[in-house]
C-alpha positions as CSV (number, residue, x, y, z in Angstrom):
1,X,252.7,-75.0,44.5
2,X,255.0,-76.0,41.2
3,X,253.7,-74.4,37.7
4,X,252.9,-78.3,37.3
5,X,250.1,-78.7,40.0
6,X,248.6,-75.3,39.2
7,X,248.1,-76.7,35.6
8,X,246.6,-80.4,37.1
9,X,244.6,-78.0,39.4
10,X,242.9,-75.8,36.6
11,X,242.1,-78.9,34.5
12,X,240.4,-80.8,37.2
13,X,238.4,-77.9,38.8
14,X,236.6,-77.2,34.8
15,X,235.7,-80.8,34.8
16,X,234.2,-80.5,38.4
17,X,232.4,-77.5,37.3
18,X,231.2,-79.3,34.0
19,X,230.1,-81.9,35.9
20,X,228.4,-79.8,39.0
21,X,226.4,-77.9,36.5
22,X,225.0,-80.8,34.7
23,X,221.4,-80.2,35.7
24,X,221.4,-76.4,35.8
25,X,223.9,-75.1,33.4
26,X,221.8,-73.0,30.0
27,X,220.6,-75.0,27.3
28,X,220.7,-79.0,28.5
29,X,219.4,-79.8,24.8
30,X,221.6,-77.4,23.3
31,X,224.1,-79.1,20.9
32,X,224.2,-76.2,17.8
33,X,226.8,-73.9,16.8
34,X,229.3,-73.1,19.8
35,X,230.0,-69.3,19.0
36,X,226.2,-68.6,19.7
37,X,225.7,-66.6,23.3
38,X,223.3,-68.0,25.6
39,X,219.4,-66.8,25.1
40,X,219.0,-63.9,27.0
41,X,216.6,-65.4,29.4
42,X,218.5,-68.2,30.7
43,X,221.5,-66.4,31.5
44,X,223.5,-68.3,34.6
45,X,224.6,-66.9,38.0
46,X,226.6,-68.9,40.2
47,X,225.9,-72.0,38.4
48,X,221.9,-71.5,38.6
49,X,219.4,-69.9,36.0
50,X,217.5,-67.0,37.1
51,X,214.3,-67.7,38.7
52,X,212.5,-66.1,35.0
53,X,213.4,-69.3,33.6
54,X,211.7,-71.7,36.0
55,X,208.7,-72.6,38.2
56,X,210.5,-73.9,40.6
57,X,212.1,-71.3,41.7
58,X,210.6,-69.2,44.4
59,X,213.1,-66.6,44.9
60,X,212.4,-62.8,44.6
61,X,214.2,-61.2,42.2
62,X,214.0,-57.8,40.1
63,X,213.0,-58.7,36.7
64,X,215.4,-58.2,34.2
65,X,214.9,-55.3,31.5
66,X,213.0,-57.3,28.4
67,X,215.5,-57.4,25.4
68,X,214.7,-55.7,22.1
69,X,213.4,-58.0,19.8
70,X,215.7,-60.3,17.8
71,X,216.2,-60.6,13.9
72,X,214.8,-62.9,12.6
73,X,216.5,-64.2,9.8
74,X,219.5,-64.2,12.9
75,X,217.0,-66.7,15.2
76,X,216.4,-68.4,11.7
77,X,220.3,-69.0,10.9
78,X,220.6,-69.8,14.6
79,X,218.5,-72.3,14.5
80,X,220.0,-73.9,11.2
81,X,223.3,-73.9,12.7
82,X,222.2,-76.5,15.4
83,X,223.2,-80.1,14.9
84,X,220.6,-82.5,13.6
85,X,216.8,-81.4,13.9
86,X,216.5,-81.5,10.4
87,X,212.5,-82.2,10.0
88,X,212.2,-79.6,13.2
89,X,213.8,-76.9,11.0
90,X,211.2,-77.1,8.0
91,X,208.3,-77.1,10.9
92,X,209.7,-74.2,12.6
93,X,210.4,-72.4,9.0
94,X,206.9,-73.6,8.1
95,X,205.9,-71.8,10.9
96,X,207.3,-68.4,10.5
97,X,205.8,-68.0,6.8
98,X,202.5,-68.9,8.1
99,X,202.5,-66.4,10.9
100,X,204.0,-63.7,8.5
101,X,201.4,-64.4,5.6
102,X,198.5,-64.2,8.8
103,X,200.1,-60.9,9.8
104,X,200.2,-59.2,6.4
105,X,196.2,-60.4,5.7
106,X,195.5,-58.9,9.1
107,X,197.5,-55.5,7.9
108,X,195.3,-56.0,4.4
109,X,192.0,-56.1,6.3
110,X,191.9,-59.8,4.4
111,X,190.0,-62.2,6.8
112,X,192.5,-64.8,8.4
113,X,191.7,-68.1,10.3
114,X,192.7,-68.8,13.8
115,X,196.3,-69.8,14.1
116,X,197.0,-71.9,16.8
117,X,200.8,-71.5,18.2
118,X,200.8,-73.2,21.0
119,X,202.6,-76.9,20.2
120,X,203.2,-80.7,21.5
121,X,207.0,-81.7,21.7
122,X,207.6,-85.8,21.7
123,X,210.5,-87.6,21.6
124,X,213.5,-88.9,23.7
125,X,215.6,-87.3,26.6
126,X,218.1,-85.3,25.0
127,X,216.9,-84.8,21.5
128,X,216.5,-80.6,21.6
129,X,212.9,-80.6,23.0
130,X,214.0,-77.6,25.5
131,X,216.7,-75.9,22.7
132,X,213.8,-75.4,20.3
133,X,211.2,-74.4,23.0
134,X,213.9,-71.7,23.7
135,X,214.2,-70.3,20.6
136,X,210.6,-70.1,19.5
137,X,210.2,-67.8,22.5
138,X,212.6,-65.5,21.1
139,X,210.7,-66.1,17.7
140,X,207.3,-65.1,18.6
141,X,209.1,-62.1,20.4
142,X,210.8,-61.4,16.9
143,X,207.6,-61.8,15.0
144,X,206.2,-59.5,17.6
145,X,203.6,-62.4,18.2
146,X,205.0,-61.9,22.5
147,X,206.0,-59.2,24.3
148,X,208.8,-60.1,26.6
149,X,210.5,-63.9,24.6
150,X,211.6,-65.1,27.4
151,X,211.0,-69.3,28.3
152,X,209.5,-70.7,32.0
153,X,210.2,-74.1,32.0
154,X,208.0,-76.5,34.8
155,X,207.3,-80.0,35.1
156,X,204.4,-81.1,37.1
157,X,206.3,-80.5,40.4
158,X,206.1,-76.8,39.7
159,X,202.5,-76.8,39.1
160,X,200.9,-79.4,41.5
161,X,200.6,-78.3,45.5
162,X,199.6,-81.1,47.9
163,X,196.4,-79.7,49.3
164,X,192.8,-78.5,47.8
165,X,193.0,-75.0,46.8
166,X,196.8,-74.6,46.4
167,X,197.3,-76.0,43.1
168,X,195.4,-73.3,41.1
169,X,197.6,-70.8,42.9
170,X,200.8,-72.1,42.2
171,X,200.1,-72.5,38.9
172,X,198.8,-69.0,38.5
173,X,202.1,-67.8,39.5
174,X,204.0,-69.5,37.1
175,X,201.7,-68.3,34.6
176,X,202.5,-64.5,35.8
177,X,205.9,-65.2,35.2
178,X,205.7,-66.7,31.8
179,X,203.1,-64.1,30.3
180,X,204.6,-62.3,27.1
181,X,206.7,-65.3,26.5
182,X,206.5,-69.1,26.4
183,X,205.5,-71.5,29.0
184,X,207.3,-74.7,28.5
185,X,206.2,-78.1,30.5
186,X,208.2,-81.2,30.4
187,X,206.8,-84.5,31.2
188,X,203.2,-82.9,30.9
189,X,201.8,-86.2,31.4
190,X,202.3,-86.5,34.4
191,X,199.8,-84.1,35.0
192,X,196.9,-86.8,34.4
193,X,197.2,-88.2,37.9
194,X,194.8,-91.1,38.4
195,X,194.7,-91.1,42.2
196,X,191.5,-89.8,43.4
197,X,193.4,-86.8,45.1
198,X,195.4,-85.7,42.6
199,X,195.4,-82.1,41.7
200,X,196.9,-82.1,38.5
201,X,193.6,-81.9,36.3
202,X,193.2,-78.6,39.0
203,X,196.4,-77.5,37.1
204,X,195.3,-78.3,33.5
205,X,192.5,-76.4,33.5
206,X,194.1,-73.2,34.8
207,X,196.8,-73.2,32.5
208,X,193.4,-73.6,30.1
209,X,192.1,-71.1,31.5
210,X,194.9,-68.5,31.3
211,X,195.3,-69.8,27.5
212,X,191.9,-68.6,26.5
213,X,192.3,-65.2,28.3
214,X,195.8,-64.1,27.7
215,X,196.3,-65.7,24.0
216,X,197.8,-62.7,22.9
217,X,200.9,-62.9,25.0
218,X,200.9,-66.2,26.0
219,X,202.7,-69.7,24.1
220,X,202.3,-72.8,25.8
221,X,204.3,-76.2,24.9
222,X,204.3,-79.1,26.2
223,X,206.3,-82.0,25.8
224,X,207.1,-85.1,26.6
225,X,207.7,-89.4,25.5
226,X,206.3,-90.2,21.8
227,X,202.8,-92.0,23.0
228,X,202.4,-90.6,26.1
229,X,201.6,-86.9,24.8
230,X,199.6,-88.0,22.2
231,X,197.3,-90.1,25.2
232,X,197.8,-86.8,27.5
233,X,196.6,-84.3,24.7
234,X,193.3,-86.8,24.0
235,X,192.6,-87.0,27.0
236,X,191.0,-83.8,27.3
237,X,188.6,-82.1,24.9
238,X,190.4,-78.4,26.3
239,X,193.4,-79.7,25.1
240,X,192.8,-81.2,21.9
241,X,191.4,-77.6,20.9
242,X,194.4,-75.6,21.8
243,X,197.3,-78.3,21.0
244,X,197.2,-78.9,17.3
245,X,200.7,-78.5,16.4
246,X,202.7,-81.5,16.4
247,X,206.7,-81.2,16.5
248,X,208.8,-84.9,16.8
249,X,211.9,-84.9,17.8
250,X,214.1,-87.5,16.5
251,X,216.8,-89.9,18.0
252,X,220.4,-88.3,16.5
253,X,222.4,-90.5,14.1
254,X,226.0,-91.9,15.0
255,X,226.9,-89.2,12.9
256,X,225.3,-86.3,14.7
257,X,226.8,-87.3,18.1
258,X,230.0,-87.7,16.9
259,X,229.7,-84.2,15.7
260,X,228.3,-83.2,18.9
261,X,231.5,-84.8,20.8
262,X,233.6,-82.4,18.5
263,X,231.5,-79.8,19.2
264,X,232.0,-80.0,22.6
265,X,236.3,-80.3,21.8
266,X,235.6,-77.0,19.8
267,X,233.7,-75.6,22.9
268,X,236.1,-76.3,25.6
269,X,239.6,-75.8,23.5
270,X,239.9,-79.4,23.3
271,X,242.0,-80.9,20.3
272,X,240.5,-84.9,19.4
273,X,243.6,-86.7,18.1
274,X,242.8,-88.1,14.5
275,X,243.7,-92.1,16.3
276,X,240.6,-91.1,18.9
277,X,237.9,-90.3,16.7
278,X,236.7,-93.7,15.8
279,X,237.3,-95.1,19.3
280,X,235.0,-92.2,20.5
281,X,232.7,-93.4,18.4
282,X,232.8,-97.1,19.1
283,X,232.1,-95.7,23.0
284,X,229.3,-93.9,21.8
285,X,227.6,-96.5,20.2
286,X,228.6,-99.1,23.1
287,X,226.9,-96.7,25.7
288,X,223.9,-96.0,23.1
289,X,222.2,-99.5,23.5
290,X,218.9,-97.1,24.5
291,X,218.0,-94.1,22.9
292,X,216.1,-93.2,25.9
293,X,218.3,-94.5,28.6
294,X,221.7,-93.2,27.2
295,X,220.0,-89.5,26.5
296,X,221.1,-88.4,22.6
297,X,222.9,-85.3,23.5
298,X,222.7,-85.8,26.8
299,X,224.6,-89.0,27.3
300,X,227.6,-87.6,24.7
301,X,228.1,-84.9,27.1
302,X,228.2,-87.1,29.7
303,X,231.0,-89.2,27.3
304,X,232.8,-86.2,26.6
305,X,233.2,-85.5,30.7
306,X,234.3,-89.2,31.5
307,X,236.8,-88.6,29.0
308,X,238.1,-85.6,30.4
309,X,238.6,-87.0,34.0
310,X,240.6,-89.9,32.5
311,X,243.1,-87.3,30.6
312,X,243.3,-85.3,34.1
313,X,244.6,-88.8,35.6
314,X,247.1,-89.2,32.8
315,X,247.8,-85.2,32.8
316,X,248.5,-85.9,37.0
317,X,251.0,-88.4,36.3
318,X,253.5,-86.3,33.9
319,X,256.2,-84.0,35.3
320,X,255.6,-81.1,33.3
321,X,252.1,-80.4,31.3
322,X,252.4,-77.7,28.2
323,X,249.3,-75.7,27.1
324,X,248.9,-78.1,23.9
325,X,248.9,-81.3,26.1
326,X,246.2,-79.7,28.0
327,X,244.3,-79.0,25.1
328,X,245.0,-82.8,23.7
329,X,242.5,-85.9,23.9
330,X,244.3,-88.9,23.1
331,X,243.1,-92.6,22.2
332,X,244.5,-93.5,25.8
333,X,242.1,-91.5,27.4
334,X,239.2,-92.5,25.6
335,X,240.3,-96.4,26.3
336,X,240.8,-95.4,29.4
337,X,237.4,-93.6,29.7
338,X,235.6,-97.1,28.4
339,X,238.1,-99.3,30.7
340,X,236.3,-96.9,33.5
341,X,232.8,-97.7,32.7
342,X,233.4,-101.5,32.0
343,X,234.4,-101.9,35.4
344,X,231.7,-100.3,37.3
């Protein structure tokens, strides 16, 4: 094989990587400052997360040594270097004074009210509903609020069984694996079944249950569609008690995904010539008709990989390929990239 194909070869194999990770590679919401390692319980193998970071996952595996606790003025710049989330950044900051000031009444022998930290995420796909979850556990874990920090992420397919009985156990064992850290659920409406053999109030109320015996190493968070939360948490009198903090996420400006795209270019040693940029951004807003549809973050990743394919066809076609015209995204591509999607 010529130096030539090798080159065409390594290019197209990272895009089918990018693309064969979409659903499982670390943080799907995670759009903030590239040079920041992955959390330390959502490290991938093989493509996969380990089975600490989801419900789903039935596989036996040793559990991995709990990490020491984080700084937190590190979480904190962490979290600022993110793109966008600017009202989730005050909330979050909000938060961490209020459970310092509890801790240092507590340490005073000052009496202290009851501080709810379990929390209601609502916005659109791809808006950093998952990213912040992430890094809260590893806040509370900092703030020595949890023992472990790490994040289990469900939806209702990890709770719910099929028959009477099962339900309550499956979603125990989740529980088990989330205890000392955070137990995220997405789509948490879906929980409220209406068919009259649904299980998923059966589910609810565990998770109730285990919040009232284990609040002292346990965070739950839901989240979910603006709307449908607020229904799901009023539907319930358990709920309403125990989810009083209310995060919204917001759609991110034109502005924000265009940094995101460059993000990515950053990330993955691309270089976005200066003729590109505002035809990237013209695709972006083309493809953005619908927030939810199109997926914030989510559907700029997607942008950015389309893009890549296209420069891999043009890449194929040349007789010799240097390390800078690997590296380069050119207006030709994008066009090429929105040529692409017209046509399907």
């Amino acid at each position: 094989m010529n130096p030539k194909d090798e080159l065409i070869l390594q290019q197209l194999e990272v895009i089918r990587t990018m693309t064969e990770n979409r659903l499982h590679r670390m943080g799907d919401d995670f759009w903030g400052n590239p040079q920041t390692p992955p959390a330390p319980e959502m490290r991938e193998e093989g493509g996969k997360d380990t089975a600490a970071s989801t419900g789903n996952d039935e596989t036996n595996v040793p559990e991995a040594e709990t990490p020491p606790p984080e700084k937190i003025e590190d979480l904190q710049a962490e979290l600022d270097s993110y793109i966008g989330l600017t009202e989730i950044k005050k909330e979050v900051k909000n938060l961490v004074n209020m459970v310092r000031v509890h801790q240092m009444r507590q340490e005073n022998g000052l009496p202290t009210e009851d501080l709810s930290l379990h929390m209601v995420f609502s916005g659109n796909p791809g808006t950093g509903k998952t990213t912040v979850a992430r890094i809260m556990a590893r806040i509370y874990h900092a703030l020595g609020i949890l023992s472990k920090g790490q994040l289990v992420e469900v939806d209702r397919s990890g709770l719910v069984a099929g028959y009477v009985g099962q339900t309550a156990l499956k979603t125990a064992k989740v529980i088990e694996k989330a205890m000392g850290g955070v137990l995220f659920i997405d789509e948490a409406y879906a929980l409220n079944g209406n068919a009259e053999n649904d299980f998923g109030q059966e589910a609810i109320d565990t998770i109730l249950k285990a919040m009232e015996d284990h609040r002292d190493d346990l965070v739950v968070i839901v989240a979910g569609y603006d709307g449908l939360m607020d229904d799901f948490i009023h539907s319930n009198p358990g709920l309403e008690s125990r989810f009083n903090r209310f995060l919204h996420f917001d759609d991110y400006s034109m502005d924000e995904m265009l940094a995101i795209f460059k993000m990515r270019c950053d990330k993955g040693c691309y270089t976005l010539e200066e003729a590109a940029e505002e035809l990237v951004r013209s695709y972006i807003e083309r493809e953005n008709t619908s927030g939810i549809s199109f997926g914030n973050a989510r559907g700029v990743r997607n942008v950015f990989e389309k893009i890549l394919v296209q420069q891999a066809n043009r890449l194929a076609q040349m007789d010799s390929v240097t390390k800078e015209e690997l590296m380069l995204l050119t207006p030709a591509d994008v066009q090429a990239a929105m040529d692409a999607e017209a046509e399907q």
